[in-house]
N, C-alpha and C positions, 0 to 999 in steps of 0.2 A: 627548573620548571617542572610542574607536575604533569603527568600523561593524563589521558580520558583512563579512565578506570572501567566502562560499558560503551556497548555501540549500540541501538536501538534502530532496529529494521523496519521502516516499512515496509508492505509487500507490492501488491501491485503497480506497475511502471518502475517500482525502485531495485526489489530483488530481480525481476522478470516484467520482462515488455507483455503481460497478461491481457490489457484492454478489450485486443482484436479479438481474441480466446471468449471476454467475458460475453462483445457485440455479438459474436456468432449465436452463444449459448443463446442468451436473451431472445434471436432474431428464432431462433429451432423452439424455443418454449412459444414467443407468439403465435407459429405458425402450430405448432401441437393442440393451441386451444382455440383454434380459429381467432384469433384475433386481428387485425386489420392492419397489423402495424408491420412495419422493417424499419429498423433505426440502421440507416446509411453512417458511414462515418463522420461526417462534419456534425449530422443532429448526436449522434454517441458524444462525440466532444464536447458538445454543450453539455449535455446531461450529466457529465465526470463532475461537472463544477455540484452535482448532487451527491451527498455522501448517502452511502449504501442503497444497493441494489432493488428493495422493497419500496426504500424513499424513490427512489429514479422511474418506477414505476407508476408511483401514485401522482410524482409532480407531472410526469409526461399526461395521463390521463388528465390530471386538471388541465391541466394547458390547452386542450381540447376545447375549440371553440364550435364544433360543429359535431356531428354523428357519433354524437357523447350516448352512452348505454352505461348500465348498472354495473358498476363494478368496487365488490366490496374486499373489504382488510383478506376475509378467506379464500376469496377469489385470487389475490394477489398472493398468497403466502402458497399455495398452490402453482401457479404457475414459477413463483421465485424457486419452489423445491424441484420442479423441474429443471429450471435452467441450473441451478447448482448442478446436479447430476449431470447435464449434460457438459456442465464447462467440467469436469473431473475427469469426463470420457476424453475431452479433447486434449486435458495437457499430461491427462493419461498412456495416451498417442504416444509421448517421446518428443511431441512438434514443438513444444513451451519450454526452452532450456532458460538458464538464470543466467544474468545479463552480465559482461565480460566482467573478471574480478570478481565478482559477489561472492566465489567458493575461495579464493586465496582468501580476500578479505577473510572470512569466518576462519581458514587456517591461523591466519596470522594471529586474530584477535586472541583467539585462544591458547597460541603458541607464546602469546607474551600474557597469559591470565588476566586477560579484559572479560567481563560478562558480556553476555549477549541477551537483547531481546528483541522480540516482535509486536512491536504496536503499529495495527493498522484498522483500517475500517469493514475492511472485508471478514468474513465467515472464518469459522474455524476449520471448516468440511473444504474450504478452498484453500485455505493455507498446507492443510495436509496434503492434497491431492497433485498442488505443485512442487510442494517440498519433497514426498515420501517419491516422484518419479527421480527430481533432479539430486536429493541428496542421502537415497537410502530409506528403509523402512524404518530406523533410527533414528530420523532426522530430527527428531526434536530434545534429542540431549543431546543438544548445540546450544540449545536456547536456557537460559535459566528465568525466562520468563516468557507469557507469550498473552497478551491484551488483543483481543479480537472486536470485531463492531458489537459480537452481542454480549460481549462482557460491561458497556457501559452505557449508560441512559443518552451519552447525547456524542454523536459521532464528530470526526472532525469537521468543519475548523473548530469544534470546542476540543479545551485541553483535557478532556476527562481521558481519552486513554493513558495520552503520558503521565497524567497526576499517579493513575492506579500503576502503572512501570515503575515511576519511580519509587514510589511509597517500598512495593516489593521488591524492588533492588533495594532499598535501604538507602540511597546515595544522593551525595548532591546533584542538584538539576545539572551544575556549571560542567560538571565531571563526567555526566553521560553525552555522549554524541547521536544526534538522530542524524539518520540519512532519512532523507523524503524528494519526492519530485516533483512535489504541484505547491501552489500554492495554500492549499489547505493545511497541507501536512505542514508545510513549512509556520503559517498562524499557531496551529496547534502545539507544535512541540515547542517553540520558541515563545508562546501563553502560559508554558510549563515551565520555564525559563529554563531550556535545553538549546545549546548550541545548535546549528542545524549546516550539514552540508545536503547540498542539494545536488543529484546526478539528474541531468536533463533526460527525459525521457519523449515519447515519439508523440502523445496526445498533451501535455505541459511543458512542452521546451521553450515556448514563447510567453509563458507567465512571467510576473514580475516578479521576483527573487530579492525583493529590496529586504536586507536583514540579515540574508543570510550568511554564514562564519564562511563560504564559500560556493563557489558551483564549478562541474565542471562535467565531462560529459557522459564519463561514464569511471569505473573503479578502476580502473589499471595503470592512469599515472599517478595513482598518488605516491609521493614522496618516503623512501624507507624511516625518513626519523621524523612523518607526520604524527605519530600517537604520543612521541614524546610532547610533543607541542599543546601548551593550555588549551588553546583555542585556535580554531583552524586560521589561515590567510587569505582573501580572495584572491581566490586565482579564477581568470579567464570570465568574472562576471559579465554580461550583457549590461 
């Protein structure tokens, strides 16, 4: 049987439980531009089912049925540059480590010459800022690829990040393995025709997971002769 030949990382909830890190940042940028808002955690969890942070912004404001005021594209890309900086200060800290397994995993991948890449919907200024604390100011020659939300015109659930991952790995869709943890990610990479296991995370552990090659709850039981295996087995689906 043939191995995965790549593994294809998403970031947020999948490398690193990040969410609470992003609500915070968002909740410090509101409050820096006087704005009105505090997104508690149950309205954050709705708003995740929104891909990228500038869209999560604009749909929240639409959604606004009352004490609506002017608020444009410039406005928003303003307060979004704030909250970046402020979510970098916070997993900055040391407080934002990556989620059990996630650093063997990259040992191992590499140790048996799998590629590695990162496709996710978030920033490239947040991928460094959690990477360069948890895995060195090197961290990204681990990666032989790395697909960010603004390298493509339409975030997930569309397949366009993994179409541009694979294309630049050069490899079949069947042969790459995505980890993701929501349901988005999970549409996405599997519209690529990319296998997908799924690690439950703290704001998507109760999504529906129907499709996916397996789920389970986090990276540390998997199996030592899992990468030899085509495609992964369900184990512990909901």
């Amino acid at each position: 049987m043939n191995r995965f030949r790549a593994i294809m990382f998403d970031v947020d909830g999948t490398m690193a439980e990040t969410e609470e890190f992003h609500r915070r940042a968002f909740n410090d940028a509101f409050s820096h531009f006087d704005l009105p808002w505090r997104w508690d955690v149950a309205t954050y969890g709705k708003l995740l089912r929104i891909a990228g942070g500038r869209e999560r912004i604009r749909y929240f404001w639409d959604s606004l049925s009352e004490d609506r005021f002017d608020l444009s594209d410039g406005r928003i890309n303003e307060v979004h540059r704030f909250k970046t900086r402020r979510y970098a200060e916070l997993v900055g800290s040391g407080a934002c480590g990556l989620r059990p397994g996630v650093v063997d995993l990259i040992v191992r991948a590499r140790d048996g010459r799998l590629r590695l890449a990162i496709v996710t919907t978030t920033s490239r200024d947040n991928i460094g800022a959690l990477l360069s604390q948890n895995l060195g100011p090197d961290w990204n020659r681990n990666f032989d690829v790395i697909v960010s939300g603004e390298d493509v015109p339409n975030k997930k659930p569309a397949p366009d990040a993994y179409l541009v991952a694979l294309d630049t790995l050069g490899l079949p869709a069947a042969s790459c393995l995505a980890i993701e943890d929501s349901r988005n990610g999970l549409v996405a990479a599997a519209s690529a025709g990319a296998p997908v296991l799924i690690t439950r995370s703290l704001y998507f552990r109760d999504e529906d997971f129907t499709g996916a090659a397996s789920v389970t709850d986090d990276l540390t039981d998997l199996p030592d002769d899992f990468w030899l295996l085509q495609r992964c087995e369900t184990r512990g689906q909901a």
